[in-house]
C-alpha positions as CSV (number, residue, x, y, z in Angstrom):
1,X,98.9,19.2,180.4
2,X,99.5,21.2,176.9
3,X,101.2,24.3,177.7
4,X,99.2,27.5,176.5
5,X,102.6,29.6,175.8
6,X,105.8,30.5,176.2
7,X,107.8,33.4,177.2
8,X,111.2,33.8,176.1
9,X,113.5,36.6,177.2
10,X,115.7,38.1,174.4
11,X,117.7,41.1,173.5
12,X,115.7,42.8,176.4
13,X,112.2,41.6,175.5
14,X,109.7,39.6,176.6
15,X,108.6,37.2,173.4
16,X,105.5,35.5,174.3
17,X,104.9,32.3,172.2
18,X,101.6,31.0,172.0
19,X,100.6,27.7,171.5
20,X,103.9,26.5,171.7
21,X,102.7,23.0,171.5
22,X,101.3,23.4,168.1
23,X,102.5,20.7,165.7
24,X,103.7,23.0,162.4
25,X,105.5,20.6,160.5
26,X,103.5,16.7,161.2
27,X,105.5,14.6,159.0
28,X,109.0,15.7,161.3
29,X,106.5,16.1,164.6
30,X,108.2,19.5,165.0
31,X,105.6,21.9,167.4
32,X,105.7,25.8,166.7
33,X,108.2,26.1,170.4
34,X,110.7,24.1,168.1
35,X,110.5,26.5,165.2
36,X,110.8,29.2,167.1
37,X,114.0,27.3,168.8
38,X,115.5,26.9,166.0
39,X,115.4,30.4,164.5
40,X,116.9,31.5,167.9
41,X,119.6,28.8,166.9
42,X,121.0,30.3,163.9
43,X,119.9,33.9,165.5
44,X,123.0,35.9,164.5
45,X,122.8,34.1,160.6
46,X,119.0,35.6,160.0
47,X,120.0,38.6,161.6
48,X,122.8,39.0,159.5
49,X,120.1,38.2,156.4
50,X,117.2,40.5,157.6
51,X,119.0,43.1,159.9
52,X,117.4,47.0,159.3
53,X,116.0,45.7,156.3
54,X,112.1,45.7,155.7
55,X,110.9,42.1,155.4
56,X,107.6,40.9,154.4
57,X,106.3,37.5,156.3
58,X,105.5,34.6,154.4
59,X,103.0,33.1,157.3
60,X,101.8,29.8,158.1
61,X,99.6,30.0,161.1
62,X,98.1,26.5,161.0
63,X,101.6,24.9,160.5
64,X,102.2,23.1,157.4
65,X,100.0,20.1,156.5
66,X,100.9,16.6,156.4
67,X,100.2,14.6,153.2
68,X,96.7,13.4,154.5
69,X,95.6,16.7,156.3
70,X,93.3,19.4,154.7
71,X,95.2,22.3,153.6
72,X,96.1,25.3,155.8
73,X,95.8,29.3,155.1
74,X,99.1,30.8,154.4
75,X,99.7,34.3,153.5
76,X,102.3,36.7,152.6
77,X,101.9,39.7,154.8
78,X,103.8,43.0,154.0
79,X,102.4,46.1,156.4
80,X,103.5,45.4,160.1
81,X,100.2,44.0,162.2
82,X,98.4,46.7,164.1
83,X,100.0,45.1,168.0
84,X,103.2,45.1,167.1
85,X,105.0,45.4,169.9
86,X,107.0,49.4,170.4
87,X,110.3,47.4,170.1
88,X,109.7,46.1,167.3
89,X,111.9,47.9,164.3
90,X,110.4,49.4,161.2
91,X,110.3,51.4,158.1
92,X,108.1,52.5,154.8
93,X,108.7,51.4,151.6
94,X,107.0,52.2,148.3
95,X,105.4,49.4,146.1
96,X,105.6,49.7,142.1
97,X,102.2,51.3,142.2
98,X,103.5,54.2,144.3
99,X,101.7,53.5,147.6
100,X,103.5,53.0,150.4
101,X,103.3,50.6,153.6
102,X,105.7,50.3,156.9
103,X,107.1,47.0,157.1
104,X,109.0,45.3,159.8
105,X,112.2,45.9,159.6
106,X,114.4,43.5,162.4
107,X,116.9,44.9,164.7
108,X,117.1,41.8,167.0
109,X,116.8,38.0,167.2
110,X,113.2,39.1,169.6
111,X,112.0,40.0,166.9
112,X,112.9,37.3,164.6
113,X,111.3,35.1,167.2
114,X,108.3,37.2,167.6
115,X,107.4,37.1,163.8
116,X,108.0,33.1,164.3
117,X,105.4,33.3,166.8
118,X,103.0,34.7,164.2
119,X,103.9,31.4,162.1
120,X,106.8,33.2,159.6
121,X,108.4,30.2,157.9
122,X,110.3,32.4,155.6
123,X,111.3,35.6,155.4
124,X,111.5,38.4,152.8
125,X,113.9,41.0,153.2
126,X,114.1,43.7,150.8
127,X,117.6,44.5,149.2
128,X,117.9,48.2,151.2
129,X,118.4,49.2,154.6
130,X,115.6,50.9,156.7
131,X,118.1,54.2,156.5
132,X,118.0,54.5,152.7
133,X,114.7,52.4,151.6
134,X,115.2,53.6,147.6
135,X,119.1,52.2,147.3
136,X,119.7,49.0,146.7
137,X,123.0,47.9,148.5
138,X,122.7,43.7,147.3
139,X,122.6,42.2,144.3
140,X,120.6,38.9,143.8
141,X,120.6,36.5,141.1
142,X,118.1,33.6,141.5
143,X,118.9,30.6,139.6
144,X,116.2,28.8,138.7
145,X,116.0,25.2,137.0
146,X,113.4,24.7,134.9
147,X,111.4,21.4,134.0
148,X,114.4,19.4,132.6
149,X,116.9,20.8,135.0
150,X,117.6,20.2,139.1
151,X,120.0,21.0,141.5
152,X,123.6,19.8,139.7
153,X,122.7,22.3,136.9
154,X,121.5,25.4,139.2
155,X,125.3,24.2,141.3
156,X,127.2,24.3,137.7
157,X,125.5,27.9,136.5
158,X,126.4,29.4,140.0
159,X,129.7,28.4,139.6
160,X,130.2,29.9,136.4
161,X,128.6,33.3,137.6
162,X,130.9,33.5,140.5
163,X,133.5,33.8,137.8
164,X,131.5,36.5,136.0
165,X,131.0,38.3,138.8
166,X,134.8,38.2,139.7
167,X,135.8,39.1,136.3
168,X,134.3,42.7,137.2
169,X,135.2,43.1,140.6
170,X,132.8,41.7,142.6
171,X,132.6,38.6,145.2
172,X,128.9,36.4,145.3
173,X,128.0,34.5,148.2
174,X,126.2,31.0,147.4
175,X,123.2,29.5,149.2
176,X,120.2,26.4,148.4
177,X,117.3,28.5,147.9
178,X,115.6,25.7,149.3
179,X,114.5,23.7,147.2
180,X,116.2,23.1,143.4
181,X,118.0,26.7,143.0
182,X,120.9,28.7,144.2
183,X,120.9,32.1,145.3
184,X,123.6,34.5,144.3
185,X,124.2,37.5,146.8
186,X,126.7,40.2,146.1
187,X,127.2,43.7,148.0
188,X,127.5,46.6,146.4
189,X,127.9,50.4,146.3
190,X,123.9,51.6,146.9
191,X,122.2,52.2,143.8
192,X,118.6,52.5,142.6
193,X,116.3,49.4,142.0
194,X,116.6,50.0,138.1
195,X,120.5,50.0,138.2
196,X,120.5,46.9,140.1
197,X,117.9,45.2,137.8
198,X,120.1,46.1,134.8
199,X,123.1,44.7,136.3
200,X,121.9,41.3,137.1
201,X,120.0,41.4,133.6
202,X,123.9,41.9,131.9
203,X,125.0,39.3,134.4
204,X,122.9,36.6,133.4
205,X,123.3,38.1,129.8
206,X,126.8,37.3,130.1
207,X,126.4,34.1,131.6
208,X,123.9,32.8,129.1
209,X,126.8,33.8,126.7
210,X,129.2,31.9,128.0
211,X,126.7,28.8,128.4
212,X,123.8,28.8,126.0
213,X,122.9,25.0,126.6
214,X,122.7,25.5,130.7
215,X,121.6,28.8,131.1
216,X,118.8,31.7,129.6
217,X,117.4,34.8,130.3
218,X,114.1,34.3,128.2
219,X,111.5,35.8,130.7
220,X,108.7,33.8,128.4
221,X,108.6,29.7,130.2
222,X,108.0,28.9,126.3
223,X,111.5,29.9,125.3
224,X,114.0,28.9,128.0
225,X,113.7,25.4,127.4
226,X,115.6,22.7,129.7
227,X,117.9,25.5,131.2
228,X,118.5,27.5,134.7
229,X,117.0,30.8,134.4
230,X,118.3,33.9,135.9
231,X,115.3,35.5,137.5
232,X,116.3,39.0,136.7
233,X,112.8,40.2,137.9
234,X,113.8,39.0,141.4
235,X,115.8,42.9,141.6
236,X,112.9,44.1,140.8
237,X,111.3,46.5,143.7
238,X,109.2,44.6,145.8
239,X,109.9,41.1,144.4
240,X,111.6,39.2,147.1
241,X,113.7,36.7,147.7
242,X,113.8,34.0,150.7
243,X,116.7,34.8,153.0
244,X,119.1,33.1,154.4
245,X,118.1,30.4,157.1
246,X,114.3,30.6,156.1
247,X,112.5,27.4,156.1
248,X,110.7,25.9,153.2
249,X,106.8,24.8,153.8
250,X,107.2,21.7,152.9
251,X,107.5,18.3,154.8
252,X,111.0,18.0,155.4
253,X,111.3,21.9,157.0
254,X,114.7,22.6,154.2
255,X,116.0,25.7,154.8
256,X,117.9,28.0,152.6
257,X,121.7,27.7,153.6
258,X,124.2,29.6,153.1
259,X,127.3,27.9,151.8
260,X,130.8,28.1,151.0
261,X,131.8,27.8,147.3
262,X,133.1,24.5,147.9
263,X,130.6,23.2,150.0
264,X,128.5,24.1,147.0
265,X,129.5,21.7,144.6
266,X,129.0,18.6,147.2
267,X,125.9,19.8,148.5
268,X,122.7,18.6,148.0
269,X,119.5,20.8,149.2
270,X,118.0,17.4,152.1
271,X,121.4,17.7,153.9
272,X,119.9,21.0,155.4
273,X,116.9,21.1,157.2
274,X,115.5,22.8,160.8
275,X,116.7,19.7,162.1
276,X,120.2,19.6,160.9
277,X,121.3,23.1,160.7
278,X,120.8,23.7,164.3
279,X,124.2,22.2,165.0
280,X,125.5,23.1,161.8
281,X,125.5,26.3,162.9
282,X,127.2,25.6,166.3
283,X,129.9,23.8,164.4
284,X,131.0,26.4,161.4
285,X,128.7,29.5,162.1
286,X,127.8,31.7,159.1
287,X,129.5,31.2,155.9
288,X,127.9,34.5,155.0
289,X,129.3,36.2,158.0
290,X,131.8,38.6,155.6
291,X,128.6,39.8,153.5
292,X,128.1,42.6,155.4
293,X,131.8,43.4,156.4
294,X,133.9,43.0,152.7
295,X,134.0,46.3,150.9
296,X,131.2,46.9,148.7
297,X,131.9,46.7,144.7
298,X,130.8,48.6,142.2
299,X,128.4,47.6,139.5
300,X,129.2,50.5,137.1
301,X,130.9,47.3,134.6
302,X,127.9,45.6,135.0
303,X,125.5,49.2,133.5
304,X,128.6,49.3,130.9
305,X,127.6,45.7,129.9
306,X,124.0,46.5,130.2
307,X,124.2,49.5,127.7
308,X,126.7,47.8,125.6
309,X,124.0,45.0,124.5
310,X,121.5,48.0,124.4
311,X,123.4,49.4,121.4
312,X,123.5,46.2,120.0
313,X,119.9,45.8,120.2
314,X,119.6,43.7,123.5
315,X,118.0,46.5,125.9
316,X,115.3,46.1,128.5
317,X,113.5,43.2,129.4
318,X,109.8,42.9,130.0
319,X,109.3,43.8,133.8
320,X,106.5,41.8,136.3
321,X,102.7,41.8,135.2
322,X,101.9,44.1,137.9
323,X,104.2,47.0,137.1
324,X,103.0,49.8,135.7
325,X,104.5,50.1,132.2
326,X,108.0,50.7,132.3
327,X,110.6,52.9,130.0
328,X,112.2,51.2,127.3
329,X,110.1,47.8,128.4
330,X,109.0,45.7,125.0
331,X,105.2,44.7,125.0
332,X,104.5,42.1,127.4
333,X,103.2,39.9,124.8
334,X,104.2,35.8,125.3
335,X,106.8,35.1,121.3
336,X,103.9,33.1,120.1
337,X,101.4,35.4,119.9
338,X,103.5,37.9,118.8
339,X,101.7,40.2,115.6
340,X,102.0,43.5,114.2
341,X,98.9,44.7,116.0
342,X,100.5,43.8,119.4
343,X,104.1,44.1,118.8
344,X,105.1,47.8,118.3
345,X,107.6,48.6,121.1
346,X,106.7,52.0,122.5
């Protein structure tokens, strides 16, 4: 007989699961109980990742279809759902628009598990805490292969940015985003969500310097060619990135794992999945466990960069289509339709 749900008892709460016998990902025969097991698994790792930090919920209520099935509705959801439970942490934030939303914002693994029950897969944290929603206090640098590219490159340009990062002070943490990219996560002194964009812009800057043939910063697809991109955008306010432990919709549930720098360079994204990391985790914790605990650096070299490749003519960068029009932004015009009609920076 098919059980009709679950409670589970955590941190003090009552999580009720429902239809725990739901198959969410066919292809592994992994039901929604199991998903919900395994974030409980690597509870204090997405704590660590999503802990007083709004999160938006990237939701897959029907589970994830097989190859044959018809496609499900999934759904990014950013305002916290009407029934949330009291417990339940949270906080408002401000889009680029200027209106404003409370989002969840996780103080407990109950709460990880309860927005697992509402068929999260991943998670989107924001780069603040819930006590200062307008300072940034993480970078994020998103390495992202283009057509061309894989895995080995994204592995090869993190490498190199950990040593651009050290040069000025600070220490990255590496994990698979995934699928073919790395993620780059630093801590830092707060600042605002331009500073923090700037920074990772004269990161990659630098990077791209260092590497032309493996790495680019061209925002326009038509001029990065067969290179990683540094998704400076992703600092952007209210562009987020996956977090730590999430797992990818996809058919083999890979999760985004946090690694150590020399686990990096032997890793491949299959070797992590919601069926390996489980015990994984039980074997060599979080690798990220010191991101909240080392001293936060300063990105004041990184602004110097930034405004030294201003004076030389290298300034803003074009910001995403659904911003408002920013300061010092050049026209959001793709290079080969550039003219004199729509080319006149403001």
């Amino acid at each position: 007989m098919a059980t009709s749900e679950l409670l589970l008892e955590l941190d003090g709460h009552s999580v009720r699961i429902s239809s725990p016998e739901k198959v969410y990902f066919p292809s592994l025969k992994v039901n929604k109980a199991e998903v919900v097991g395994y974030f409980t698994s690597v509870g204090p790792g997405i704590l660590r990742a999503l802990r007083d930090r709004p999160t938006a919920m990237e939701r897959w209520p029907g589970g994830v279809p097989g190859p044959d099935d018809e496609p499900q509705e999934a759904f990014f959801q950013k305002r916290i759902p009407a029934n949330a439970p009291d417990w339940v942490g949270r906080v408002e934030v401000r889009f680029p628009s200027g209106r404003t939303a409370v989002e969840v914002a996780p103080t407990d693994v109950a709460t990880v598990a309860w927005m697992a029950n509402l068929g999260t897969l991943r998670f989107h944290p924001w780069p603040v805490r819930r006590s200062a929603p307008e300072l940034v206090d993480q970078l994020r640098l998103d390495l992202d292969p283009q057509p061309g590219t894989g895995f080995a490159q994204a592995v090869a340009a993190a490498v190199e940015l950990r040593q651009v990062l050290s040069e000025v002070g600070l220490t990255g943490f590496c994990k698979t985003s995934g699928g073919r990219g790395v993620h780059v996560f630093v801590r830092i002194e707060p600042v605002d969500f331009i500073t923090a964009r700037h920074a990772v812009i004269a990161a990659g800057r630098e990077l791209a310097r260092q590497r032309p043939e493996l790495v680019t910063v061209n925002w326009w697809k038509e001029q990065r060619g067969e290179r990683i991109f540094v998704d400076f955008n992703q600092m952007a306010r209210d562009r987020l990135m996956t977090s730590a432990y999430s797992i990818r919709p996809g058919p083999q549930a890979l999760v985004s794992a946090p690694l150590t720098w020399d686990e990096l360079e032997q890793a491949e994204p299959e070797d992590f999945s919601i069926l390996t990391m489980p015990q994984r985790f039980a074997q060599v914790g979080d690798p990220w466990a010191e991101l909240d605990s080392i001293s936060p650096g300063s990105v004041a070299p990184l602004v110097e960069w930034f405004e030294r490749d201003a004076a030389a003519g290298q300034g803003e960068l074009p910001y995403p289509p659904e911003y408002p029009k920013m300061p010092g932004e050049p026209p959001r015009v793709q290079p080969s339709r550039m003219n004199a009609a729509n080319w006149e920076a403001d």
